[in-house]
C-alpha positions in Angstrom: 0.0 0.0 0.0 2.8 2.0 1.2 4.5 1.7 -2.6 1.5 2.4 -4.2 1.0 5.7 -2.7 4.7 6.4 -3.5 4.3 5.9 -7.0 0.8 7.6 -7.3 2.2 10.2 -5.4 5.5 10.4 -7.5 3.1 10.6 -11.2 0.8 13.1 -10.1 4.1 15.2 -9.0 5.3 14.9 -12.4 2.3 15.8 -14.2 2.1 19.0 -12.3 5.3 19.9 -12.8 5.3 18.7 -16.6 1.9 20.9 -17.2 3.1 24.1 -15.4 3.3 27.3 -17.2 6.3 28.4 -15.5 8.7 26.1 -16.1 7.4 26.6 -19.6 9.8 28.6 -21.9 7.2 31.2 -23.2 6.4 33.6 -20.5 1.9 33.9 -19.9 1.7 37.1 -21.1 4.6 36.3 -24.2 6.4 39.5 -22.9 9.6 38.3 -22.3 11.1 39.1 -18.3 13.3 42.1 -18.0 16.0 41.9 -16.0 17.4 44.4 -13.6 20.4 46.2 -14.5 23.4 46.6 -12.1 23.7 49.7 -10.3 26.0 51.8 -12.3 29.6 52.0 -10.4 30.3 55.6 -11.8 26.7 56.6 -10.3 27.8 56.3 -7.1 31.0 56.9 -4.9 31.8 55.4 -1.7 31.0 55.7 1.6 33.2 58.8 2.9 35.1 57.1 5.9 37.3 58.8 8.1 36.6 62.3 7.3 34.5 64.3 9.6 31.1 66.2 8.1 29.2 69.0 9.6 25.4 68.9 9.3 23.8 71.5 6.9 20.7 71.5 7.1 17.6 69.3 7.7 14.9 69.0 5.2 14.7 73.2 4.5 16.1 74.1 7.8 19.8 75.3 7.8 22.0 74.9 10.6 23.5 78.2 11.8 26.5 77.9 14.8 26.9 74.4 16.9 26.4 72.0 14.0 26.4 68.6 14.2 29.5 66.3 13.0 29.6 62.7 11.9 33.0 60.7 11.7 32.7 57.2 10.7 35.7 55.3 11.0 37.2 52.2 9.0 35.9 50.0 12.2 31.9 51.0 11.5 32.0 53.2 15.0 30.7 56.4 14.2 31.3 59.4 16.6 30.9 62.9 16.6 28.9 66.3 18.4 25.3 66.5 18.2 25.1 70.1 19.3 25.9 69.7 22.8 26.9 66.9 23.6 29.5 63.6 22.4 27.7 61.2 20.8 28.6 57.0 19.3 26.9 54.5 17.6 27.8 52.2 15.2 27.2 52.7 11.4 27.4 50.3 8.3 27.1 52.1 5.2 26.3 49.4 2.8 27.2 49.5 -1.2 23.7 49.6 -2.5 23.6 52.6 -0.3 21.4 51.5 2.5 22.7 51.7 5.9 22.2 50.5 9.7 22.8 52.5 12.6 23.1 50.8 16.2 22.2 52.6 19.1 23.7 55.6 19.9 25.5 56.6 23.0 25.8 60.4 24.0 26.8 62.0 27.1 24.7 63.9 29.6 25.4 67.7 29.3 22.3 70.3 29.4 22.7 73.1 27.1 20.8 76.2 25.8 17.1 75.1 24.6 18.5 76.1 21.3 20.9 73.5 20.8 19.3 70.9 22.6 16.6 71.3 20.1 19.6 70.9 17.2 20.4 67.6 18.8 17.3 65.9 19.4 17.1 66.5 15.6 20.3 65.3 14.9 20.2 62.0 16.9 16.3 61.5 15.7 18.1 61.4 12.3 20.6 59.4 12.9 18.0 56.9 14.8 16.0 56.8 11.6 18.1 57.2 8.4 17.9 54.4 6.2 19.7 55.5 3.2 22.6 57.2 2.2 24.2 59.5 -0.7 27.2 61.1 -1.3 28.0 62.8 -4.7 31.6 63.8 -3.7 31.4 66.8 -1.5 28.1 66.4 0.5 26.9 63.2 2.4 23.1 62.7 2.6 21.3 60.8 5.0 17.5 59.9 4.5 14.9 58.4 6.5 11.5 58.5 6.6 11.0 62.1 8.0 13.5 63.8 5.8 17.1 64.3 4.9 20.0 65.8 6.3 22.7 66.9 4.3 26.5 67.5 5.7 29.5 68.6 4.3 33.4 68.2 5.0 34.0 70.2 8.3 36.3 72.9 8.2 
């Protein structure tokens, strides 16, 4: 009985997969798959590692005095000032331009409301970005609330 099943089981497997239109050679709707290109290497540079940005601005908000900085090093550990105080996390840029940030560290300092307003900004940025861009001269980070450009500190 056991055999029998086996074997029915076995030809009704190979009927289905013998009668399936995908494993056919002519796509259903005879418009033959396009396949994605790869991601031009010219399009996009690097991640910038080991040099030190200042933020710009944030969506159409420009930072004035006290900007944030980002430093990502060749280990993934990004550090920097996030308007008032010292800040850490790690950071994996990855080559398709997506990114991951761990946690971040800062310390405890309490500044003008001013700047504290500036960092909350800054590390709810950093907390969120998923993506990342650099054409050269300014590094982009987007998330779902925005971008924040930087640019090499002085």
């Amino acid at each position: 009985m056991r055999v029998l099943r086996s074997l029915v089981l076995a030809a009704l497997s190979a009927v289905t997969l013998t009668s399936c239109s995908m494993f056919g050679s002519v796509p259903p709707n005879n418009v033959p798959p396009t396949l994605p290109k790869p991601m031009d290497s010219k399009a996009s540079r690097p991640f910038p590692m080991n040099r030190t940005f200042a933020a710009v601005s944030y969506k159409d908000q420009t930072f004035k005095d006290d900007r944030p900085t980002i430093l990502v090093s060749d280990s993934y550990r990004g550090t920097g000032f996030s308007a008032c105080n010292n800040w850490s996390a790690t950071i994996i840029p990855r080559a398709d331009q997506r990114m991951a940030i761990g946690p971040v560290a800062i310390s405890k300092r309490k500044c003008a409301d001013r700047l504290m307003h500036n960092e909350q900004v800054f590390l709810f940025v950093m907390r969120t970005s998923t993506d990342w861009s650099y054409d050269g001269y300014t590094l982009t980070l987007r998330g779902p609330y925005g971008e924040m450009k930087f640019q090499p500190a002085a």
